[in-house]
Structure formats: C-alpha cells, structure tokens
C-alpha angles and dihedrals in degrees: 000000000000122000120165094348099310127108112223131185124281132209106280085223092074126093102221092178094048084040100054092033076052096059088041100050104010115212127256129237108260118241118249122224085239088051089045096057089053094268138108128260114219104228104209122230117291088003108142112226114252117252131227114203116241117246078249094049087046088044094054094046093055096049089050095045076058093047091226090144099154087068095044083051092055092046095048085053100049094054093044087048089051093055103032091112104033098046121088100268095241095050090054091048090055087047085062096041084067100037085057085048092054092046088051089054105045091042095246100122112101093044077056108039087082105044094047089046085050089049098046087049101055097087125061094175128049119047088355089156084052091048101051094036078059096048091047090051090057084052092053091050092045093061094036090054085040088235084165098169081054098049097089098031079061096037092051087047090056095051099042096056090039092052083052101045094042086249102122100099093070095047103047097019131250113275127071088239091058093041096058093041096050091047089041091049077051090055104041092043107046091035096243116203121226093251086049080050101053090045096052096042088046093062088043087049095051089046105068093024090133093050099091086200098044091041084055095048094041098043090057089058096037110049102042082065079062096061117131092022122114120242089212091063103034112059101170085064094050093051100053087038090054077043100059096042094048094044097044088049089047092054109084093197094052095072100155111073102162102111090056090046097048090057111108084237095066092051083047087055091051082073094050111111093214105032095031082108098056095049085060100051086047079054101048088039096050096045116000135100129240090271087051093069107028088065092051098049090050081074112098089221090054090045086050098039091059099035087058096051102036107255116157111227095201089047078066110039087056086049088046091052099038092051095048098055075059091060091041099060083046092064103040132006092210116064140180127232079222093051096046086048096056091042092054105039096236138099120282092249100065082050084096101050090049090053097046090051086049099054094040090057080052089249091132144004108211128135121233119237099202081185115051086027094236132126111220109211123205095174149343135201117245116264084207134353122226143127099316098043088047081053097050092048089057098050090049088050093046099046079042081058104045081050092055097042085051090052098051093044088061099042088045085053087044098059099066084049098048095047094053 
C-alpha cells in the first residue's frame, strides 16, 4: 500500500483489480430464490449478505485472466479520472494507492509514472493539495523503485505544479538558505547536468520572481549556468534577467547590486537595443557614485526607460547616496560635511541625516564631530568584492599575522624574565 509516497507490499491474499472495480462500480446484493418467488428470506444473526459483481468488477477479471492488462490499465484510469472531483478525497487517494500497486505488478509502472503525473498536473485549480500530495507520492516511488532516468522529469513536474498552485514552500522550505541546499543536494546526488540546472533554477526562479531578496539569491544561481548563451537568441533568458535587475532596483532594502552586475549576462545586456539602459543604471548602482547616476538619469532614454518600467528615481537616488557614502569612508577615515555634501547632491545640513541612516542599515561605522564638521570612519562594508579588494584582504590577514606573531614572540621573552 502507499504511505507517504512509497508503495509497500500487501497481503497476497487481496484482490486489488476486483477491490478497486469494486470502488468504481460497487457490487450488488445477490437475489435469493425466496426473494425471487416473491417471499422473504430470514438472514440469520451475524450472516453477511451475499454479493453479486458488478458488469465493471466481471469486466475487469476477465481482462486480467487475459492478462490484458494495458487495456485494464486504461480502463482503471479512465474511471478514476471520471470521479476524481466528485469522490471523497481520501477515497480517491486510496483508488490511486492500488492502481499504483497493479502498475508495479504488472511492470507497468515506468511507461505510466509520466502520463499520470501529467494527468494529475493539468488542473491548478480544483483539489491542487490532492494533486500534489499525489505527485509527491509518484517521486517518492520513483526513487523507491530507482527509476533514475525518471527522477528530474517528476521532479520538474512537482515543482512546476507546485510553483502554479502556490504550493512550493512546503515543498523546498521556507528560507532562501533551505531552499539552495535542498535544490543543490538535488544537483550533487542525482548528477545534474548543467542544461537539467538551468531548467530546474529557472522555474525557481520564476516562482518567487516578485520576492526582490529571493530574485537576488535565485538569479545568482540561475543565470552563471547561462554563460556562454546569447541573449539575442534566448529570450527566456532575457526576460527573467530584465526581471531580476528591475526587481532588485525597484526594491529600496536590497542596496548592493554588484554581484548581478558583475555576471557575463548583464554586460551582454549593455548591447541590447532595447535593455542597454538598464545595464547602465546596474552599473552606476553597483559601483558608481551619486554623480554617476544623476547624470544618467538627466538622459531622457534613461527618464523614459524607468518610468516605463517602474523604476523610482528617488529609490535610487537614496541607494546612490547611501552607497556612495560607502565609497567615500573607503577612500578616507576622516570626512567633511562639505565633502559629503558635494558627493551626495544635497545641502550641508541633511549630511547628518544621510550618515545616521548609513550607519543605522550597518553600512558604516563612523562617529559624527558636530564640531569640527567631519565623519570619522572605523570601517565600511564593500560595495563589491574582486580582485583588489581579495588583495586587500590578504594584505590586511597577513599585516594581522605578522601582529600576532609579534605578540606571541614578547610575551614568550617576557616569561624567563617574569619568573626570575
């Protein structure tokens, strides 16, 4: 029986063709020869009442005693399919449980599996919990039987009618972090190959398309699998690719956009007739300063371009200026309101406002002179991370190294001396 997914073994002694005819087409009490002659037949106390087959139940014997069971198959299907809606949910459930018992003995099961999944997946609407609780159930069995050339068609069956039905948190958890592990475990067990990758990201991707963190997350797992593809022939790609830049612009909490900008795709995109303007404002958002972006945006194509798809100026004038404080404490620890004010486009008085909400999203740390009108910075967050800042990194490890060998070299010295 099924239970979870996964087909176990009955008792031999059960009829699973006459059961489940039986549930289609339920037998009918059998005449008596009393009732017959127009009389009653006493039943006795604790006498079951005899049973007469159904024309369905008898049907369905013979086709199995001719082991035609193809057509017993199509036959079983058809009248499961006919009362999918109307039946109690759990009885149908059970319906399918033997059926999936019957394919597995008659080793029919593999030339099924798709076209049931495919059954079970053509409607989004009515019974959809049924219906993925019954396409979870043909995974399971997949791995259970080890149908391995079957594991991702199924799989991309599930999460394609979950993604449909709203039914994918369930399935893959809730966090961004769950999510990656349980599709790369995906990946590194069953041997995906980059084309099976780039399918099974792209509906996740899809999925949570209108959620600005989860684009981010997904997109950077998504579109390095579409190196090496043109954007001019691929636009699929170029539609989920304009998707996660304008979604993650449009968000005011995701700031930092270098890692989207840096992918091969994007700079593809800079080409593009119709999107070279929003590869520009990625660019000028990732790793320009306030001025960058002010002066794109004075270009009419660049005004139209984001009115028409919804881009807030003034979402990213506040990322521009925030970020650019960013790039400002990288380049000196010591800063002037002036300064601040120049870099940022505003009066010298809001300078203070635009620090305090920098250090409060953890941008910076610094500390405000009200007096001497300076910001002292002790440290900012990258606004990207390549080769000069991993060079930088190594440089900072290996001066912190050479402090702590130092360290341990005098209180190592100091010891003898302590001790006489």
């Amino acid at each position: 029986m099924l239970a979870a997914g996964i087909v176990f073994k009955a008792s031999a002694d059960v009829d699973f063709v006459l059961e489940l005819a039986g549930w289609v087409s339920p037998p009918t009490a059998k005449e008596s020869e009393a009732t017959a002659e127009g009389g009653e037949a006493p039943q006795e106390e604790g006498e079951q009442e005899a049973l007469q087959a159904s024309a369905f139940q008898v049907q369905c014997a013979d086709l199995e005693s001719r082991e035609q069971f193809t057509e017993l198959d199509s036959k079983f299907e058809a009248a499961l399919k006919e009362r999918f809606d109307s039946a109690p949910e759990s009885d149908v459930e059970c319906a399918y449980t033997i059926l999936l018992q019957l394919l597995l003995k008659w080793e029919m099961l593999p030339s099924r599996l798709l076209a049931l999944a495919t059954d079970f997946a053509s409607n989004t609407t009515t019974r959809t919990a049924l219906r993925r609780k019954l396409l979870l159930s043909l995974l399971s069995l997949v791995q259970q039987c080890d149908l391995q050339e079957m594991r991702f068609p199924m799989l991309m069956k599930l999460i394609s009618y979950c993604s449909a039905t709203q039914q994918l948190e369930p399935l893959l958890g809730g966090s961004s972090a769950r999510r990656t592990a349980m599709v790369e475990k995906w990946v590194r067990e069953w041997r995906l190959s980059t084309e099976q990758q780039r399918e099974l990201w792209g509906v996740i991707f899809d999925a949570y398309a209108a959620n600005a963190d989860a684009t981010f997350e997904n997109a950077l797992k998504y579109f390095p699998l579409n190196d090496g593809l043109s954007l001019s022939s691929e636009p699929a790609l170029k539609q989920r690719l304009v998707k996660a830049l304008t979604v993650t612009i449009r968000s005011p909490d995701r700031l930092n956009c270098d890692k989207l900008a840096a992918l091969p795709v994007v700079q593809q995109l800079s080409q593009d007739a119709e999107h070279a303007v929003l590869a520009r404002l990625v660019s000028a958002l990732a790793t320009g300063m306030y001025s960058d972006y002010a002066a794109l945006y004075k270009q009419p194509a660049t005004a139209a371009y984001m009115e028409k798809h919804e881009l807030s100026h003034s979402v990213c004038e506040r990322k521009a200026r925030l970020l650019t404080i960013v790039s400002l404490a990288h380049a000196s620890k010591e800063l002037r309101y002036d300064d601040i004010a120049a870099a940022l486009g505003v009066p010298e008085p809001q300078v203070e406002a635009w620090v305090v909400e920098a250090i409060c999203l953890g941008l910076v740390h610094a500390k405000m002179d009200q007096v001497e009108r300076v910001v002292v910075v002790s440290l900012a967050l990258e606004r990207d991370f390549g080769e000069a800042q991993l060079h930088k990194l190594k440089a900072s490890l290996a001066e912190w190294g050479k402090a702590v060998h130092g360290l341990v070299q005098v209180v190592g010295t100091a010891r003898p001396t302590a001790a006489a």
